[in-house]
N, C-alpha and C positions, 0 to 999 in steps of 0.2 A: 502424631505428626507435628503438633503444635511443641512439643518439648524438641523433639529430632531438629527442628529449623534451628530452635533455638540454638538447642547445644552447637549446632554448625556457625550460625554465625558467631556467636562468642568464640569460638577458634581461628575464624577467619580473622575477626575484631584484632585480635591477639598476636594473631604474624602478622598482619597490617602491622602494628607498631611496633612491634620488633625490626623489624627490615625495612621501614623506612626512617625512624626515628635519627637512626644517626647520621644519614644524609640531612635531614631536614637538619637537624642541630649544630651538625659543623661546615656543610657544604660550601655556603656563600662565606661564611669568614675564614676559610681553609682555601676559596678561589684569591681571596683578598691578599693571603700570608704567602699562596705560593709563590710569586716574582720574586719576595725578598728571601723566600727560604724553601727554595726548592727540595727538598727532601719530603716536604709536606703533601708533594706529588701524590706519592706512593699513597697516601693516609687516606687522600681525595678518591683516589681508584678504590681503593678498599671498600669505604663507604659507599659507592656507585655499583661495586660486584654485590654488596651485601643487598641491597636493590632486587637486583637479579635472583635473589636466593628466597625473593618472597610467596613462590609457590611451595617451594621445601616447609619453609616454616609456617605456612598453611596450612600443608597436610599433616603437619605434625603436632599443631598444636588444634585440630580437627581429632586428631587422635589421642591426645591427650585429655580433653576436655570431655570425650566417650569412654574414657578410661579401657584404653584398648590396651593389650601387649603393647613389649618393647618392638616384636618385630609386626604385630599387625598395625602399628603405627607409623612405624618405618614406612612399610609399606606406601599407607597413604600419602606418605610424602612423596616420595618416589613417581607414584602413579599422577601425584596433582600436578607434580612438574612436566609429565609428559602432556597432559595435558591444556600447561598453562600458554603454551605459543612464546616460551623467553627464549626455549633452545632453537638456533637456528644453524644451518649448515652454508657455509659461504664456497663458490665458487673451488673454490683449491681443497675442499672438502674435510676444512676446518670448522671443527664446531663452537659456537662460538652462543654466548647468551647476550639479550639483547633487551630492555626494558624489564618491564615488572609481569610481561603477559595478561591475559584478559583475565580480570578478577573474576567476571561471573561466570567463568568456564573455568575456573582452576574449584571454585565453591562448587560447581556442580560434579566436578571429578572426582574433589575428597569427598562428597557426597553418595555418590557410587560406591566407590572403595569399601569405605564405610560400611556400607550394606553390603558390601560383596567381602569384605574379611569378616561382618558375623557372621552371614550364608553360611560360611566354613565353618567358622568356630574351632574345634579340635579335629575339626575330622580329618586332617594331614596329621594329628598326631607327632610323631617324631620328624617327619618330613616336612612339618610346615616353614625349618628357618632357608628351606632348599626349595619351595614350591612356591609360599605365599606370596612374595615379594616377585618372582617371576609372573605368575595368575595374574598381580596384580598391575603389573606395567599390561599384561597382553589381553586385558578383559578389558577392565575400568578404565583405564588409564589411556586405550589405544579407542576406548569410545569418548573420551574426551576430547582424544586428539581430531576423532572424528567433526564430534562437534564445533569444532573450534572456528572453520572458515566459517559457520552460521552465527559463533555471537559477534566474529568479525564486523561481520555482515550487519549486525543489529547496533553497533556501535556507529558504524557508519551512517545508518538512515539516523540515529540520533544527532548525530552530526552536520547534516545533511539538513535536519529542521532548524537546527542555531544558526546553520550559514544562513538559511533565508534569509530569520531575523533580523541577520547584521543588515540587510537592505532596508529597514525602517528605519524613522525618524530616531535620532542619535539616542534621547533619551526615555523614549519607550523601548527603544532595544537596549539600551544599559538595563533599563528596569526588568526588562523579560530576561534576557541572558542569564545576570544576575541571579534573578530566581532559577532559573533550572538549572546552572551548578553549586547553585546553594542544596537541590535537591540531589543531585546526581551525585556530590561527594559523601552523602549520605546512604547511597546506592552501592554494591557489587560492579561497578564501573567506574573505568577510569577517567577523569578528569582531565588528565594528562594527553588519556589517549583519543576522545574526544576533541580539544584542541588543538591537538599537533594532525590528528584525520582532516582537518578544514582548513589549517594552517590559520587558526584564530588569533589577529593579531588586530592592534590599534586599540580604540575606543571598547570596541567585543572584547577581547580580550582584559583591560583594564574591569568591565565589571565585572567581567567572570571569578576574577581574582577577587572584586568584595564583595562575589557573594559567598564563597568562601570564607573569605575572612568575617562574613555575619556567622555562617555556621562556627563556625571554630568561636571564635570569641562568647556568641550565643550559648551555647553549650557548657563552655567551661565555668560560666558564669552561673549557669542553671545547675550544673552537675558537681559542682565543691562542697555542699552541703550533703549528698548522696556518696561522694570519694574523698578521698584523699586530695589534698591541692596538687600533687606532684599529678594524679591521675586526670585533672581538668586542664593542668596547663598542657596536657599534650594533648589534648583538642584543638590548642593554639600550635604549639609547637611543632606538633606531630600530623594527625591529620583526624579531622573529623568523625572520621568512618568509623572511630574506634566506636560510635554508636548506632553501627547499621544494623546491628540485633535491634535496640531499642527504637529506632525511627521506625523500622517494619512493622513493628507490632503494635506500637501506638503511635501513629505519624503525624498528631497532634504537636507531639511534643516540638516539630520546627516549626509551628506554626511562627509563634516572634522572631526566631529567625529568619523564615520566609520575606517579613513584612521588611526587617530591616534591612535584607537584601535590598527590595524593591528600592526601596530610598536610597539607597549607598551605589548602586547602579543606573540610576536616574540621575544623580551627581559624574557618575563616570562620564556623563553623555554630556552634563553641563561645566562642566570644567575640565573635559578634555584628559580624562586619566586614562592612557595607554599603556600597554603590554604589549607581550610578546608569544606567539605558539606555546612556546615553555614554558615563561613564565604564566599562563594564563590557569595553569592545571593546581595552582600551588598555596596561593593567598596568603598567608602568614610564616607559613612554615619555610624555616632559614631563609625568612625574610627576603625571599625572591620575591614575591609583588611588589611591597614599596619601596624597592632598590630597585627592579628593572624601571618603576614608572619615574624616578629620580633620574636615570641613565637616558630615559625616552623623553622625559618633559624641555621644553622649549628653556632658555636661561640655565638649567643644569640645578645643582645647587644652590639655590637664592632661596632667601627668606620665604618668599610667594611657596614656592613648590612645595617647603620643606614643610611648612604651617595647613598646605593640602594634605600631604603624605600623611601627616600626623591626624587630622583631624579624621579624613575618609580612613585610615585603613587604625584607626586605634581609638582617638575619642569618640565619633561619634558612635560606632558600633558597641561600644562601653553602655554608653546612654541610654540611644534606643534599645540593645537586649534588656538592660535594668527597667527602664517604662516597661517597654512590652510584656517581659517576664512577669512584671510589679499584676499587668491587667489579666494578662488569663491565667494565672495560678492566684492572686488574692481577690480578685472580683470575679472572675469569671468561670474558678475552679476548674478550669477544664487538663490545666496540669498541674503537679505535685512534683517535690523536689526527690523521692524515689521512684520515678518514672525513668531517672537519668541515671540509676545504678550500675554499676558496671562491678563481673563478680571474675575479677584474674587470679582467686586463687586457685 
């Protein structure tokens, strides 16, 4: 059971960065270029549809990582999108896709599939490129869908406990916020859709964003010695999650970036760093946090703000993961830098 999780999350890991990566990298400077060069429209949408394709490449790199067939991997894909909630039907009964869908119901769909294209195995024989891939949209795939109003539903009561929070004093809600989207971007849930369910904006929202931005930064900083540098900067760049195999299974490993959340969202509350729904899901990545809190801050562009921006959302986070990391992997051995490994091939 314990290898089966794994191998699933490490595929989930996997079309996570694939399908978001490229919005995260050119989004906001592609927002910036279009009024002068609108052609670059087109470019922006692309990256936005490639979004939407992240239950495909879910189930596909869920199927690959099991070393499935070409078509019982198809398969999976196929089956995770029907039950990721992106496809939707509008009014005029056009179909239409729409977000990234519920992470932890697209996981548990290609998780099905999975078990239900070995169930089979050969036993379609020559009929399985005509059978499987149907079986698999109307079994796995139509109990995903079933599933789906219930993780709905579970995102929402998570949502539902952050609004509270935002009714506490500014900076013990920066500080609590903070930490549970520090943990939740580490989680089979979205961040994104969390935020935009509450409509979390202001002071909540700004530390949502750095607690993110501790995970991400956190991470990349603990995981270069374990990867590749290209593989830790997209912790930063891309999105943190690409370590929700390894926070599941040792969930020590955010312990320092838990704490540096706490701090960097307790500064949200005292210095007044606000966001937006949108931006609140995102923290580093194409640099929607300390742009939207640039665009929201009082004075705009001034020294003051730009010398916040810089400190909350990059030096200080730098800092405290280096302390932190420095006290519980060399005094306190409770992590080690192959704790953070990550295996894309």
């Amino acid at each position: 059971m314990k290898e089966f999780i794994s191998k699933l999350l490490n595929g989930m890991s996997i079309g996570i960065v694939v399908a978001l990566i490229p919005n995260a990298l050119l989004g906001e400077i592609l927002k910036l270029l279009i009024p002068h060069f609108p052609p670059l429209q087109h470019l922006f949408d692309i990256t936005v549809f490639t979004m939407s394709l992240l239950p495909v490449l879910i189930g596909v790199m869920v199927g690959i990582t099991f070393k499935l067939t070409p078509i019982q991997t198809a398969s999976v894909g196929i089956a995770s999108m029907v039950g990721s909630g992106v496809i939707q039907k509008t009014a005029e009964g056009v179909m239409t896709l729409n977000g990234i869908g519920i992470v932890i119901n697209i996981g548990i769909t290609a998780a099905l599939t999975v078990l239900f294209v070995q169930f089979l195995g050969d036993k379609l024989k020559a009929y399985a490129i005509l059978l499987m891939p149907t079986l698999s949209i109307l079994i796995p795939g139509m109990v995903g869908y079933l599933l789906l109003p219930f993780m709905k539903q579970s995102t929402g009561i998570i949502g539902t406990a952050v609004a509270h929070i935002t009714s506490l004093q500014p900076v013990v809600m920066g500080a609590l916020i903070a930490m549970i989207f520090c943990i939740i971007i580490l989680l089979p849930i979205s961040t994104v859709g969390v935020a935009t369910v509450i409509m979390l904006s202001g002071i909540g929202a700004g530390a949502a964003n750095l607690g993110i931005v501790a995970a991400g930064v956190g991470l990349a900083i603990s995981s270069y010695k374990a990867n590749s540098m290209g593989t830790a900067l997209a912790h930063v760049l891309g999105s943190p999650k690409i370590q929700m195999k390894n926070f599941l299974m040792k969930p020590q490993i955010a312990i320092p970036m838990l704490i540096t959340a706490a701090v960097l969202g307790a500064l949200a509350g005292i210095l007044n760093i606000q966001g937006t729904p949108y931006s609140a899901g995102f923290g580093l990545s194409g640099l929607v946090g300390p742009l939207n809190y640039m665009n929201l801050a009082e004075g705009g562009w001034n020294g003051r703000n730009i010398t916040v921006m810089v400190s909350t959302f990059l030096v200080l986070p730098i800092l405290l993961n280096i302390g932190l990391l420095f006290v519980f992997s060399r005094k306190l051995k409770m992590i080690k830098a192959s704790d953070y490994k990550l295996d894309f091939e």
